[in-house]
C-alpha positions, -999 to +999 in steps of 0.1 A: +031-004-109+035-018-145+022+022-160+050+033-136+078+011-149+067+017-189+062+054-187+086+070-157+120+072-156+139+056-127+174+043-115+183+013-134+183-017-111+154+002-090+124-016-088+088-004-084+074-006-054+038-005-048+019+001-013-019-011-007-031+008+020-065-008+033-085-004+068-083-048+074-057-070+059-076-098+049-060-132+045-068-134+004-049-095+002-018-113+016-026-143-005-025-120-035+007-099-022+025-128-017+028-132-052+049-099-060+080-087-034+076-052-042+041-047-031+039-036+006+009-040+027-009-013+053-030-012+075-045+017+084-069+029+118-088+062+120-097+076+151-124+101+161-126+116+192-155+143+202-152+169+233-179+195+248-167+231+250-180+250+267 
């Protein structure tokens, strides 16, 4: 986020926003996240699902 704000151009006003995109939100990660507004926290899930053919 701070590379983005020094070297690309944006809107003045605009903020950076940043998105951590983990499998498990863990208490500390919100801990941490809690300490900047603009960072946004996802969770993610990946399903896998097999079928026969045939």
């Amino acid at each position: 986020m701070g590379w983005v704000a020094d070297n690309m151009n944006q809107p003045e006003g605009v903020p950076v926003t940043g998105i951590i995109i983990a499998a498990e939100i863990t208490p500390k990660l919100e801990a941490a996240a809690k300490t900047n507004p603009n960072v946004r926290l996802v969770e993610y899930a990946i399903r896998l699902e097999l079928s026969a053919k045939g």
